[in-house]
C-alpha positions as CSV (number, residue, x, y, z in Angstrom):
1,X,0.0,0.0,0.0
2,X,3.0,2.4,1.1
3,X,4.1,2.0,-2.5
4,X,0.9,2.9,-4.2
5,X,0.8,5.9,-2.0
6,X,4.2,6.8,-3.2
7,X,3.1,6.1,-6.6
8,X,0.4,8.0,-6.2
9,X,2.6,11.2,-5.1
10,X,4.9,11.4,-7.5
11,X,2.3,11.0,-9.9
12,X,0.5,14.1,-8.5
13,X,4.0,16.1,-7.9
14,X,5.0,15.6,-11.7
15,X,1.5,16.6,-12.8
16,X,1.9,19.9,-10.4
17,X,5.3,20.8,-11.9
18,X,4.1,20.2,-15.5
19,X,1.3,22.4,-14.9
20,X,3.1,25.2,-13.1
21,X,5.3,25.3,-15.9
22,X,8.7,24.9,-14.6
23,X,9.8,22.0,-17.2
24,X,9.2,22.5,-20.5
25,X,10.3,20.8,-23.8
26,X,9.8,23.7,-25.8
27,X,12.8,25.5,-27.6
28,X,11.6,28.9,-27.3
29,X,14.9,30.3,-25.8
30,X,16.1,29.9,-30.1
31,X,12.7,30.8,-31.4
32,X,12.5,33.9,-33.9
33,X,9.0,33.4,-33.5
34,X,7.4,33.7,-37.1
35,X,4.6,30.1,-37.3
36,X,2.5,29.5,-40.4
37,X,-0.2,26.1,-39.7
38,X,-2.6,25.2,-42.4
39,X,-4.5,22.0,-43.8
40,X,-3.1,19.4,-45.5
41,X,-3.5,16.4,-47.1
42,X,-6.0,15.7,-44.1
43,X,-3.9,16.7,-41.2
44,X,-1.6,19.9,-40.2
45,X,1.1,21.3,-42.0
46,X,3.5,23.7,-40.4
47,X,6.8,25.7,-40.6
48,X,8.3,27.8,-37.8
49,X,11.1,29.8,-38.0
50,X,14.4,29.7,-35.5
51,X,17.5,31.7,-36.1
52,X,19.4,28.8,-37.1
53,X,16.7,27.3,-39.6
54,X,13.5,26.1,-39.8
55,X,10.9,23.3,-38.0
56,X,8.4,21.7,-40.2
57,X,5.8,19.1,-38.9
58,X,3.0,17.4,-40.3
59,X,0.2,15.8,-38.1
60,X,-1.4,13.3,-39.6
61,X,-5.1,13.7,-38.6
62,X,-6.4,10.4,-40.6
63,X,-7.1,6.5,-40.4
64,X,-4.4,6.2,-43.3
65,X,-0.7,5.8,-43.5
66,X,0.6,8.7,-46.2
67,X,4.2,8.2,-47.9
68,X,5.6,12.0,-48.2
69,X,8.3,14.0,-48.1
70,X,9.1,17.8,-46.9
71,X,10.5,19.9,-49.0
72,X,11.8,23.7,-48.0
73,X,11.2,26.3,-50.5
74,X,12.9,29.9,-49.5
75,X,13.4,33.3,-51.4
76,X,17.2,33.2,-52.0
77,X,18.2,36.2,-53.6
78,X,21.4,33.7,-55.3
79,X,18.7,30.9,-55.9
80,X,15.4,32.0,-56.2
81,X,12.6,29.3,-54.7
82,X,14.9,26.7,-55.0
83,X,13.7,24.0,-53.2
84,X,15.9,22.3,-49.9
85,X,15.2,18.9,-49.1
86,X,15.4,16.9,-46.9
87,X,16.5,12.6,-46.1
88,X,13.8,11.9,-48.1
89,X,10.5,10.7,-48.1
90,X,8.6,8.6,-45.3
91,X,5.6,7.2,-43.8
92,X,3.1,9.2,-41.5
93,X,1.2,6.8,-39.8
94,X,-2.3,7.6,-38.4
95,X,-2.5,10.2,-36.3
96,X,1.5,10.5,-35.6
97,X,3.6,14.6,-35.8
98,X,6.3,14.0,-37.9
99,X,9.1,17.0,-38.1
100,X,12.3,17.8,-39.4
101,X,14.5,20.5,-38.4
102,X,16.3,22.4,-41.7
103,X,19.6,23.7,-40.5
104,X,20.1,26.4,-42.6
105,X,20.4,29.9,-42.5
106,X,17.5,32.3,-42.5
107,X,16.7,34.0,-45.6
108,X,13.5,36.2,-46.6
109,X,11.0,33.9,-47.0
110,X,10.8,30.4,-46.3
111,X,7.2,27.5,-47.1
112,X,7.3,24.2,-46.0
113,X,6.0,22.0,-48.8
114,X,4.4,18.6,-48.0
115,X,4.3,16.5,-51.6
116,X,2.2,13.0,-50.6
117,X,4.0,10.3,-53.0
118,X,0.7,8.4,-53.3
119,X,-1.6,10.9,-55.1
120,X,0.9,13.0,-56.2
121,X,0.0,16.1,-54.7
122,X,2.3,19.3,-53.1
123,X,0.6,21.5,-50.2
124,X,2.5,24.4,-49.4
125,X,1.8,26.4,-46.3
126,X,2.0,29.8,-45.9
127,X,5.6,31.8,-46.0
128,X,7.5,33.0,-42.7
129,X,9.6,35.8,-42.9
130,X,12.7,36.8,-41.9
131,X,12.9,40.2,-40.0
């Protein structure tokens, strides 16, 4: 029983700290700040910027497994939309985030593009911007 209890406590003590916010996960300390989300492909698709590059994600909102790939298209003055990629494609299973973090400099403007391999389709989100 003494064990459960103890259980119990640090159960409730983790829950407390969480909530208070005193550990987080989040990266914001790097974090320009510009976020673009929009719909795709049935899930989320979304690009935020950092000073050292850029963190796409996908969220797979569906019953269905989708083979895609990310692909980074940026305003480059010395290569104009020229698209960055990235390991290549992969599989989103249901409901899973998937990310991947582009380590590149920041440049003007930068979309995430999400092409789904099986239909053939691109969705691009919305362009941060480099301040």
């Amino acid at each position: 029983m003494t064990s459960i209890k103890r259980a119990v406590g640090i159960g409730i003590a983790c829950a407390a700290i969480l909530a208070s916010g005193m550990v987080s996960a989040s990266t914001a300390s790097a974090s320009v700040g510009d976020e673009r989300c929009g719909s795709a492909d049935g899930g989320v698709l979304c690009i935020h910027e950092y000073s050292n590059g850029y963190n796409v994600w996908f969220k797979n909102n569906t019953y269905q497994a989708k083979h895609v790939d990310f692909i980074l298209q940026c305003n480059d003055p010395s290569r104009p939309f020229a698209p960055i990629g990235d390991p290549g494609a992969f599989w989103s299973m249901p409901w899973a985030t998937n990310s991947y973090f582009f380590s590149i400099n920041r440049v003007y403007a930068c979309s995430v593009v999400l092409k789904d391999l099986q239909s053939n389709i691109a969705y691009k989100s919305a362009p941060v911007y480099a301040y």
